[in-house]
N, C-alpha and C positions, 0 to 999 in steps of 0.2 A: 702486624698492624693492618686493618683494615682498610683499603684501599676509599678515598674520598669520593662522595657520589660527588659527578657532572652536573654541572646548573646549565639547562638547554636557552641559555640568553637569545636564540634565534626565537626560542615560540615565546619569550616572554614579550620580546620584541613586536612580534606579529598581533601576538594579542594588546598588548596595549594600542596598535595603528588601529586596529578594527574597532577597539571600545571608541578612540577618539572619531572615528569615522559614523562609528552610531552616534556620538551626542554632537558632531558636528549636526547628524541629519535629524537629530532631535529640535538642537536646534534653531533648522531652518525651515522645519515642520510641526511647531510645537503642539498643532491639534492633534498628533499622533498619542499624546499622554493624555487623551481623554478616555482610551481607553482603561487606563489607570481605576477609573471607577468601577471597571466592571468586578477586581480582590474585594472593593470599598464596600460594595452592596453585598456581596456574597457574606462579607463579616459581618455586617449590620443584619443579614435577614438570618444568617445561621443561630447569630442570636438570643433574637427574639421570636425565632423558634424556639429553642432551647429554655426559654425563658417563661413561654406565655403556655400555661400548657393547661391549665385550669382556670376558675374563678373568669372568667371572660363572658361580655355582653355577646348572646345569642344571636346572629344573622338569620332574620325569616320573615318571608311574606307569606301567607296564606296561598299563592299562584304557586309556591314553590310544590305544595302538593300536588298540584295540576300536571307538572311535568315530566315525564316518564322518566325511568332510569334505563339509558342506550349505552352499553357499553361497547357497543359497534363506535362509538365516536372517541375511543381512547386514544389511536393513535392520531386522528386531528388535533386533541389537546399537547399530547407530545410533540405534534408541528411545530410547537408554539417557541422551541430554542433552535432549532435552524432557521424561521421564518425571523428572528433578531439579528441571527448573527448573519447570515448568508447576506443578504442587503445591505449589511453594517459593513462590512468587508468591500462587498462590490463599490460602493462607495467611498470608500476610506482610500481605494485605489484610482477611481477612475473619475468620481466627482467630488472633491473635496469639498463645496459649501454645500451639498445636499448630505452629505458625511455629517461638519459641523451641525447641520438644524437636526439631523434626527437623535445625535447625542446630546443636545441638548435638552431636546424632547424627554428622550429616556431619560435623564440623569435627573430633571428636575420631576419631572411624573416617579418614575420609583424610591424620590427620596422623598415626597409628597405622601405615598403612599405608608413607606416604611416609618415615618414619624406618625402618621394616624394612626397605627399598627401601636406604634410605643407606648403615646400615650392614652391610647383609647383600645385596650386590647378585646378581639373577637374575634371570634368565630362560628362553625358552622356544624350541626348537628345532623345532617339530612344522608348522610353515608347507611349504605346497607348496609345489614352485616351478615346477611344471607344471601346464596346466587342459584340461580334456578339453576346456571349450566357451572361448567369448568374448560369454556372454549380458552382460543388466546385472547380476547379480547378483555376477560373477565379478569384472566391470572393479569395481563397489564393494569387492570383496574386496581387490582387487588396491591399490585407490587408499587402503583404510585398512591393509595392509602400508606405503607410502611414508609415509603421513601418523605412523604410529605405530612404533615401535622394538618387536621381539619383547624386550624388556626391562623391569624393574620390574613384573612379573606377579605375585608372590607376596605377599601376599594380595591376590587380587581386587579391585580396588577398583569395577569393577561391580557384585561381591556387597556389598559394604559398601555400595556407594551405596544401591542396590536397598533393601538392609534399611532402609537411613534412612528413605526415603519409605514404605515400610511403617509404618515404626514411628511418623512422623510422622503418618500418615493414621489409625493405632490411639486417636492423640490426639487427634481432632478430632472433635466432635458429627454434623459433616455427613458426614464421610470415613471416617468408622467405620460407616457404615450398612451391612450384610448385601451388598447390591449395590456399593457402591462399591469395599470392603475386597475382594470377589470381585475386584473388575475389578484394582487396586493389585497383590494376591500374586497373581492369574495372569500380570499383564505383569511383575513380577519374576522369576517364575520364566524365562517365556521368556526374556528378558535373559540371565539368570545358564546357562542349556541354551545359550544363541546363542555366549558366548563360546569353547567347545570344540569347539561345529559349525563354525564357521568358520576353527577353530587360532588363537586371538587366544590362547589359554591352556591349560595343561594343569588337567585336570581334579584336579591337587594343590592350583592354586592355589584353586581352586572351595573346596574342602574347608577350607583353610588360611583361606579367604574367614569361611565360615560359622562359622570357628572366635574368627577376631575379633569377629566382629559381635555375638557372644555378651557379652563384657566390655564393647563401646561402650556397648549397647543397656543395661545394668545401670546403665554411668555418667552416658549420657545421661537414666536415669530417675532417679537419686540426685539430679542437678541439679537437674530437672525439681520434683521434691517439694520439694526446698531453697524453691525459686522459687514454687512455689505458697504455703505455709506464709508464705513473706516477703509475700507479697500480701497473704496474709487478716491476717496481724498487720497491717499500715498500712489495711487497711480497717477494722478491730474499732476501731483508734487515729485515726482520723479521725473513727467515727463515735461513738466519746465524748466526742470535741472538740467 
């Protein structure tokens, strides 16, 4: 007869203290589940990738001819997901309401974006499909055409992002300093130049970009005051208790 396997009741023990210990600190930090939205977008954009792949209203100005194709500016465009998360992190630890305003920024700017994308699908025709060289700069070019669809480009959602982390760093004590805020709107802008140097986008969506970010940025700051005012009333209310 088969000897009965041991149930290790200490680690079952331990693990259950530690889950309760994370949703204690869930929740007495519930802005930590805003990250939640980042599987949310990931589902929603892999989709309608997957989804929109012909039959789509063409993005194009005439200026868009005018603009050289630099493939030297590949990796400023790949910036464009550590310059989200790196700031989102440093704040998610060290300033939590400049945390809240840029997740909010973001979540309402690329869900803005992704429902124009749904119901208004386009994209962008202006991709080489020849290269004079075969540097690194090219093969990068060439490996985010495979990884990415010339499709759902209208509005930017680099320039949305971009502004987010701007607009998050304008809220924050340490990331608002004269140097910092320099360093933030210079690597946005390259960002937001890179995506037409390298034909990821026409320069309508740029436009159409900057044109959203104007409403996010308004509603992400209505919140933002909401949230603050809610603070100070439970602090004023605490401290008459």
């Amino acid at each position: 007869m088969a000897p009965r396997p041991t149930v290790n009741r200490e680690g079952f023990l331990n693990a259950g203290e530690r889950m309760r210990k994370i949703l204690n600190y869930i929740k007495g930090h519930k802005y930590v589940l805003y990250v939640l939205y980042v599987p949310f977008y990931l589902c929603w954009f892999c989709l309608i990738e997957h989804l929109i792949t012909t039959n789509y209203w063409v993005s194009y100005l005439p200026l868009d001819d005018k603009i050289p194709f630099l493939p030297g500016f590949a990796p400023i465009y790949c910036c464009w997901y550590p310059f989200l998360i790196a700031p989102g992190l440093y704040w998610l630890i060290n300033d939590v309401p400049a945390f809240k305003r840029y997740m909010w920024n973001l979540m309402i700017g690329f869900s803005l974006c992704l429902a124009i994308c749904s119901v208004f699908p386009n994209g962008q025709n202006l991709r080489p499909t020849t290269f004079a060289s075969d540097g690194f700069c090219v093969r990068l070019v060439q490996a985010l055409y495979r990884a990415d669809t010339n499709t759902n480009v209208l509005p930017s959602m680099h320039v949305v992002g971009s502004f987010a982390v701007v607009y998050g760093a304008l809220h924050s004590k340490k990331t608002s300093r004269p140097g910092w805020l320099t360093l933030f709107i210079g690597v946005a802008l390259l960002i937001c130049c890179s995506t037409v140097l390298i034909k990821q986008h026409s320069i309508l969506d740029i436009f159409a970009g900057v044109a959203a970010a104007v409403p996010v940025w308004l509603a992400a700051d209505a919140i933002g005051r909401r949230e603050d005012r809610r603070a100070r009333a439970m602090e004023e209310k605490q401290q008459k208790s």
